[in-house]
DRENNU-230149 format. One record per atom (N, C-alpha, C): residue number from 1; residue in three letters; atom name; x, y, z. Coordinates in nm, 4 decimals, padded with zeros to 6 digits. Example, Ala and Ser with C-alpha at 12.3 -4.5 7.8 and 13.67 -1.06 7.14 Angstrom:
<zalos>
(1, ala, N, (01.3190, -00.5690, 00.7800))
(1, ala, CA, (01.2300, -00.4500, 00.7800))
(1, ala, C, (01.3200, -00.3300, 00.7800))
(2, ser, N, (01.2850, -00.2250, 00.7080))
(2, ser, CA, (01.3670, -00.1060, 00.7140))
(2, ser, C, (01.2900, 00.0030, 00.7870))
</zalos>
This chain:
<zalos>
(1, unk, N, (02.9032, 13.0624, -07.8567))
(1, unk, CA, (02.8802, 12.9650, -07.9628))
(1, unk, C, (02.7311, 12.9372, -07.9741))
(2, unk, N, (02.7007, 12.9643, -08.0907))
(2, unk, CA, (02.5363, 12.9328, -08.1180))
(2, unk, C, (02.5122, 12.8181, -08.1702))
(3, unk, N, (02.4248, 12.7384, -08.2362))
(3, unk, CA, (02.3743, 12.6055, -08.2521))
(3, unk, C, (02.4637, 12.5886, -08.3821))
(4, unk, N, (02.4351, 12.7156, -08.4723))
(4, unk, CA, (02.4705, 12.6850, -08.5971))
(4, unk, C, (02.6050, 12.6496, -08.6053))
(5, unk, N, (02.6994, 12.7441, -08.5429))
(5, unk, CA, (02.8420, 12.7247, -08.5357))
(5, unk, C, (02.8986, 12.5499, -08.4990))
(6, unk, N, (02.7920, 12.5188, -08.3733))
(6, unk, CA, (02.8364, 12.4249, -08.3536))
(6, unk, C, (02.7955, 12.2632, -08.4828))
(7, unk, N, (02.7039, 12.3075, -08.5594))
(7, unk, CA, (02.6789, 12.2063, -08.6323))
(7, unk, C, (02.7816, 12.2319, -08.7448))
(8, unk, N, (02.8131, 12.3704, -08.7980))
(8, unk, CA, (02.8903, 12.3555, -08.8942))
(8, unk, C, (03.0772, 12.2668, -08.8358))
(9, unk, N, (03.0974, 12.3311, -08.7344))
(9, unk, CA, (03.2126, 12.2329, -08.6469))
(9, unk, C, (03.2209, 12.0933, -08.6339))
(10, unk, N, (03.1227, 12.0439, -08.5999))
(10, unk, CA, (03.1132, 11.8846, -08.5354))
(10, unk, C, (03.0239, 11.8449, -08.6267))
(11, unk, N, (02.9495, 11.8629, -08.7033))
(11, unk, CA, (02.8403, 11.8052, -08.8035))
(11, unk, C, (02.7327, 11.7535, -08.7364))
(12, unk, N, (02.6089, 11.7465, -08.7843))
(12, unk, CA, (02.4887, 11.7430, -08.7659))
(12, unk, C, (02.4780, 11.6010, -08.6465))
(13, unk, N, (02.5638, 11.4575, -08.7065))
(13, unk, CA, (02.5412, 11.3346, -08.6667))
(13, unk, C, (02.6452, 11.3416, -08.4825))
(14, unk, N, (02.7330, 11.4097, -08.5093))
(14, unk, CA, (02.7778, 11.4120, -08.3726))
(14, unk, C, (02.6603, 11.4932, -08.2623))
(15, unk, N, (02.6570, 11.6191, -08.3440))
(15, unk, CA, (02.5765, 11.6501, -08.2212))
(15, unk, C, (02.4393, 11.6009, -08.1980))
(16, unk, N, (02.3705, 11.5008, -08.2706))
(16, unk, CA, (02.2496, 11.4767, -08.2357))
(16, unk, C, (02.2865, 11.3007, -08.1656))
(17, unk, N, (02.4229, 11.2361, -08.1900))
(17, unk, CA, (02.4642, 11.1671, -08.0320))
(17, unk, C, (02.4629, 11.2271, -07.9456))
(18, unk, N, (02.5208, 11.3308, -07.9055))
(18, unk, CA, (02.5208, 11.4015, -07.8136))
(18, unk, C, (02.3889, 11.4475, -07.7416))
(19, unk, N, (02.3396, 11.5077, -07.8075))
(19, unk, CA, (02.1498, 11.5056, -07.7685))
(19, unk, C, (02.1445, 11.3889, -07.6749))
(20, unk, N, (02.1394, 11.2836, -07.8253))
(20, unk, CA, (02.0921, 11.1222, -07.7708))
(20, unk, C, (02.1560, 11.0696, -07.6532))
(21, unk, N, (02.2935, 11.1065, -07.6149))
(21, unk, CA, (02.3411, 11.0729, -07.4821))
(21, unk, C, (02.2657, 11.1538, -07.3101))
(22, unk, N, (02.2783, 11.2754, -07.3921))
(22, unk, CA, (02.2210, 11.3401, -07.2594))
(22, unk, C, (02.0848, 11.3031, -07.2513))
(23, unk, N, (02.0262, 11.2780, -07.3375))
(23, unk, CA, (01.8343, 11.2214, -07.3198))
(23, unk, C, (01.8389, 11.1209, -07.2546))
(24, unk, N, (01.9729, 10.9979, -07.2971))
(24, unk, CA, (01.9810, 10.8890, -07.1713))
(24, unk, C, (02.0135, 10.9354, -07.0419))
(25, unk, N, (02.0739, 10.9726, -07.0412))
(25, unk, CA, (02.1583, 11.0157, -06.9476))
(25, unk, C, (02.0531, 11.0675, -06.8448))
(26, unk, N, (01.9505, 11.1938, -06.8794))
(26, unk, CA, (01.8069, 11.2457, -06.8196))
(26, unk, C, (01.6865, 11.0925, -06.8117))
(27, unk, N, (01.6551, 11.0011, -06.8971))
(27, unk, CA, (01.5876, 10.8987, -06.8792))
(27, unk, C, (01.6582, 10.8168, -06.7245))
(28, unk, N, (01.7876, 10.7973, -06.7871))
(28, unk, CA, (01.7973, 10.7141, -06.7054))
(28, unk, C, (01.8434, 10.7703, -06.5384))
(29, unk, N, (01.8500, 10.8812, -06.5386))
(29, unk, CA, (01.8710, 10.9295, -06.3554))
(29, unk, C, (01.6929, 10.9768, -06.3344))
(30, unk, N, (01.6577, 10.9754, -06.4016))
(30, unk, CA, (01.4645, 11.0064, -06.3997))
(30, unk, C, (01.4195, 10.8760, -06.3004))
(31, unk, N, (01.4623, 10.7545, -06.4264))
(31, unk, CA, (01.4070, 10.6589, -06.3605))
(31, unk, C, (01.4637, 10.5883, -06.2321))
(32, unk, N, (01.5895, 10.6018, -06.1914))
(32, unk, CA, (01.6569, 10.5698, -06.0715))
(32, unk, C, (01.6266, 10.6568, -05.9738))
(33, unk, N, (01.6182, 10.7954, -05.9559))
(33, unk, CA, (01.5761, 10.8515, -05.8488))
(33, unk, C, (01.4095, 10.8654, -05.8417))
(34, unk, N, (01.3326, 10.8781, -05.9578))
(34, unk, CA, (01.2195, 10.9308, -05.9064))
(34, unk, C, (01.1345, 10.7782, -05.8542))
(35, unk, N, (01.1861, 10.6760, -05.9983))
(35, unk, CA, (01.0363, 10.5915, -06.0201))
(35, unk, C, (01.0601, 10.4699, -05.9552))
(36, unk, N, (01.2095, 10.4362, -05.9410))
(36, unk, CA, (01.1888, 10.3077, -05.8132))
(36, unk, C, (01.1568, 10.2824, -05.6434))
(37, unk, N, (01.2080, 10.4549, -05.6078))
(37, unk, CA, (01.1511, 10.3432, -05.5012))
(37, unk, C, (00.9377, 10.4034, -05.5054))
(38, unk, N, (00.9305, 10.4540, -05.6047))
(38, unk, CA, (00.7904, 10.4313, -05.5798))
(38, unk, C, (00.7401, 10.3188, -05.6033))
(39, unk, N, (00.8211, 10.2786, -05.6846))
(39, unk, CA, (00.7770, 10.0894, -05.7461))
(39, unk, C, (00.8115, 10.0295, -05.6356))
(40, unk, N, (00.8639, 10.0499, -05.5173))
(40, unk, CA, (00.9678, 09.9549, -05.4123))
(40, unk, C, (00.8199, 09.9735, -05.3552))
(41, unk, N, (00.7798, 10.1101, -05.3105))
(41, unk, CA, (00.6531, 10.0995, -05.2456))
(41, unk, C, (00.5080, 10.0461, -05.2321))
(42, unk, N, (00.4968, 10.0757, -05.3604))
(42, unk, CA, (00.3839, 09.9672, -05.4810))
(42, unk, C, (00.3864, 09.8090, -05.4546))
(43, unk, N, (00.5447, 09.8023, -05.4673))
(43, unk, CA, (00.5466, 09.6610, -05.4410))
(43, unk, C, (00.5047, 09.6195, -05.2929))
(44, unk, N, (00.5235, 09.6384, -05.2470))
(44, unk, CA, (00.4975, 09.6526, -05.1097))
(44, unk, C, (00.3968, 09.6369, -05.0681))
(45, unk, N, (00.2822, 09.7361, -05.1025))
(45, unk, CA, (00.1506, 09.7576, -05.1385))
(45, unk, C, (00.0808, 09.6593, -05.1588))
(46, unk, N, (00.1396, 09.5836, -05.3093))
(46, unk, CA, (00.0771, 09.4787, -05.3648))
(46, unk, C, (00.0867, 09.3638, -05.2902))
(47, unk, N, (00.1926, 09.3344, -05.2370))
(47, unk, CA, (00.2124, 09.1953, -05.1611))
(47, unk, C, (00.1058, 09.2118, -05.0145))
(48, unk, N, (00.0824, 09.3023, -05.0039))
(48, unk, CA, (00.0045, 09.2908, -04.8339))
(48, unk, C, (-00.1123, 09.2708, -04.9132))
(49, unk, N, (-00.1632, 09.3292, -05.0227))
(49, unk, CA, (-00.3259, 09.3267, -05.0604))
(49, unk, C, (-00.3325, 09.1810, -05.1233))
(50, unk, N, (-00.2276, 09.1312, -05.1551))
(50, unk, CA, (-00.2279, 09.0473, -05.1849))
(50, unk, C, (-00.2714, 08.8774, -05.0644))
(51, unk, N, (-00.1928, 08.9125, -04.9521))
(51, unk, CA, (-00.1941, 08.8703, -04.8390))
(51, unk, C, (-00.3391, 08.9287, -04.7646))
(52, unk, N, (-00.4181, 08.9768, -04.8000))
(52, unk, CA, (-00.5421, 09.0156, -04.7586))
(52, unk, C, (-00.6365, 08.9569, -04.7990))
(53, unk, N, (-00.6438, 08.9407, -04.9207))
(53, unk, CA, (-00.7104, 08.8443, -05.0616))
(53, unk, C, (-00.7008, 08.7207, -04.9978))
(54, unk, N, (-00.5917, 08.6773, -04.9967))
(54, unk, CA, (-00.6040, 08.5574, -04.9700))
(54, unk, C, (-00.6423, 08.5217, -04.8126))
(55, unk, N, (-00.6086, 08.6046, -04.7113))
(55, unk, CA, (-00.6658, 08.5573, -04.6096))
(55, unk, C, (-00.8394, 08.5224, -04.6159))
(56, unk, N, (-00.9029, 08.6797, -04.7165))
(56, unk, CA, (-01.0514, 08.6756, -04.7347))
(56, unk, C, (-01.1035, 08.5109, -04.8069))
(57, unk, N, (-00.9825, 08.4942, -04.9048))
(57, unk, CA, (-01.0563, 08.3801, -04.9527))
(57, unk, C, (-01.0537, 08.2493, -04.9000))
(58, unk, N, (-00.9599, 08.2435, -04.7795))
(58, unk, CA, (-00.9749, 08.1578, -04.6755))
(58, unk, C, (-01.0747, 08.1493, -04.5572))
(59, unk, N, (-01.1383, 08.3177, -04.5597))
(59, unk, CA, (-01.2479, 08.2862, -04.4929))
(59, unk, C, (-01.3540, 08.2582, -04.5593))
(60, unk, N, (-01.3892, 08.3012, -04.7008))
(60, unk, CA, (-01.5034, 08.2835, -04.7867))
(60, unk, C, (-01.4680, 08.0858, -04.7767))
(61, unk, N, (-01.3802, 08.0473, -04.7619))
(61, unk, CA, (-01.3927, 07.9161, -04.8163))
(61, unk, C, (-01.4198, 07.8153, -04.6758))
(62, unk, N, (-01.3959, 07.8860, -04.5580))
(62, unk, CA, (-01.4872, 07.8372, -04.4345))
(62, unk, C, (-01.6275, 07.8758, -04.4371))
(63, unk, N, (-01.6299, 07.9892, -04.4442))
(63, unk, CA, (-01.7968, 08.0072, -04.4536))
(63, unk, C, (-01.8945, 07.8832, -04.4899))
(64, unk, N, (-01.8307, 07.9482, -04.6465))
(64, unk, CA, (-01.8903, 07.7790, -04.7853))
(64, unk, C, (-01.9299, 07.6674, -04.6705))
(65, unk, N, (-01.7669, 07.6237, -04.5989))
(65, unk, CA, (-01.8296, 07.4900, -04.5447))
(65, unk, C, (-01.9170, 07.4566, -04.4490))
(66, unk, N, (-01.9467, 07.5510, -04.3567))
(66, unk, CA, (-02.0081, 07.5892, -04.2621))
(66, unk, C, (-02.1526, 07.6461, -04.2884))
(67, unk, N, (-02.1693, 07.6789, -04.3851))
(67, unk, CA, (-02.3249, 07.6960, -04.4613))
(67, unk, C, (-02.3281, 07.5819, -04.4658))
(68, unk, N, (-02.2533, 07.4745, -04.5691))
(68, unk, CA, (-02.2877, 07.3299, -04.5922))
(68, unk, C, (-02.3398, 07.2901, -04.5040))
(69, unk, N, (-02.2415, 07.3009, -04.4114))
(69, unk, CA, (-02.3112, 07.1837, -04.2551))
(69, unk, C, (-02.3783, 07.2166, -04.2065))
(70, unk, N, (-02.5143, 07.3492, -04.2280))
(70, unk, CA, (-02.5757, 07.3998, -04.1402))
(70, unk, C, (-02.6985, 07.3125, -04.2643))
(71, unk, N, (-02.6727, 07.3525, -04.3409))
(71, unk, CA, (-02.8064, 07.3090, -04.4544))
(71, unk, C, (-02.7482, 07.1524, -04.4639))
(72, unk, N, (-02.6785, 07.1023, -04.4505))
(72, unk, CA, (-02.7270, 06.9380, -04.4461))
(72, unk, C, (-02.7395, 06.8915, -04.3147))
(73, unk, N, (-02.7468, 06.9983, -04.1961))
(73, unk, CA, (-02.8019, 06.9018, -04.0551))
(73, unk, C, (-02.9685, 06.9391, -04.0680))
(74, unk, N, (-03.0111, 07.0293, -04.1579))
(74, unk, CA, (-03.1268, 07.0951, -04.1783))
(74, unk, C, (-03.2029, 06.9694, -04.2507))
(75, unk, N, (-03.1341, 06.9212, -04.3371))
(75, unk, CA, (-03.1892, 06.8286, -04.4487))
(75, unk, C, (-03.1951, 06.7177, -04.3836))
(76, unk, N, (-03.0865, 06.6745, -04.3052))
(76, unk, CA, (-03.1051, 06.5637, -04.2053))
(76, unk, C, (-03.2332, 06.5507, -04.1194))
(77, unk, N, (-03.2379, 06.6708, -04.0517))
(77, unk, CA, (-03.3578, 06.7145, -03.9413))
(77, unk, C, (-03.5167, 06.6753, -04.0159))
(78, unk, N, (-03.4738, 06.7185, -04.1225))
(78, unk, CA, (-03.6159, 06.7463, -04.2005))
(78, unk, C, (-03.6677, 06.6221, -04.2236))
(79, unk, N, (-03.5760, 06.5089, -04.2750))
(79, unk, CA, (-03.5700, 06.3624, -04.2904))
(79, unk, C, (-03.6363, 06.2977, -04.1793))
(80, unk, N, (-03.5547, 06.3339, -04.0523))
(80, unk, CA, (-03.5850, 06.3096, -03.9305))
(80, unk, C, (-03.7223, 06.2739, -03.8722))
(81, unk, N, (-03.7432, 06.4252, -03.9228))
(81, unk, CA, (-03.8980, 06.4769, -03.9035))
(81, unk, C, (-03.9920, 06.4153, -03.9494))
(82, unk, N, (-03.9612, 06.3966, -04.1056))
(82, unk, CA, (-04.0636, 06.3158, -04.2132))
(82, unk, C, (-04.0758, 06.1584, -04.1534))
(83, unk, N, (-04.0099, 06.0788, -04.0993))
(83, unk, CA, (-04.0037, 05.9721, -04.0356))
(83, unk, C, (-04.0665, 05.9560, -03.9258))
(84, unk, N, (-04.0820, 06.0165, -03.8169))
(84, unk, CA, (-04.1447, 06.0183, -03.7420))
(84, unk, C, (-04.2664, 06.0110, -03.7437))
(85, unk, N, (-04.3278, 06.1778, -03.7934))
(85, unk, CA, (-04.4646, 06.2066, -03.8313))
(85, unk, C, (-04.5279, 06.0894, -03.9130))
(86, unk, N, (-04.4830, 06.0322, -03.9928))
(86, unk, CA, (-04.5289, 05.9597, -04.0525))
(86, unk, C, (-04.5774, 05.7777, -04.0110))
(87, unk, N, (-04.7437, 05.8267, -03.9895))
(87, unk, CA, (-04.7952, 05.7021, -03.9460))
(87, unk, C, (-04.7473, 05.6077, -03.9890))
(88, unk, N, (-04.7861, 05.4905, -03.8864))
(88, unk, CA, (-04.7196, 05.3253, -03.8956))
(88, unk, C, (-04.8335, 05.2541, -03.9488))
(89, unk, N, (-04.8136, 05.1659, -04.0764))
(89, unk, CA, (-04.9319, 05.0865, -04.0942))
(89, unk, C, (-04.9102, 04.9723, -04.0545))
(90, unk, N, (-04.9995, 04.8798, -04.0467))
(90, unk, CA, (-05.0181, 04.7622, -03.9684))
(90, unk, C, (-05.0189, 04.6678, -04.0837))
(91, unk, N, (-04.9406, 04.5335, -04.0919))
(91, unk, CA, (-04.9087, 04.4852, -04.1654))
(91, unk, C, (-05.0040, 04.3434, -04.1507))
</zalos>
């Protein structure tokens, strides 16, 4: 049976359901065997980098404070300093 035979038999609209079923049919075992569990893996992926990020931005956000307190015991010191040095006048 060649193409033609079969369109003059079943007509044009059956067999191009038919197409359209087996194209699902190929989509959809495509995407169940090939592309999830690469997505399972991905996902996977994403949640640890994700969990990395955020550990980093928990250390970027100690740092921050710890610069702070180094430059305001600096600013303190400096205060410190300026007080001292600075002659006493006699009243």
């Amino acid at each position: 049976m060649d193409i033609v035979t079969i369109v003059e038999q079943y007509g044009f609209p059956t067999l191009a359901a038919i197409a359209m079923g087996y194209f699902i049919f190929f989509v959809y075992s495509f995407i169940t065997k090939e592309m999830k569990p690469k997505l399972g893996e991905a996902s996977t992926v994403l949640i640890a980098l994700i969990d990395r990020i955020r550990m980093l931005d928990n250390d970027i956000i100690r740092l921050k404070s710890k610069v702070n307190t180094v430059i305001e015991y600096k600013e303190r010191e400096k205060l410190l300093g300026d007080k001292k040095s600075a002659p006493k006048q006699k009243s």
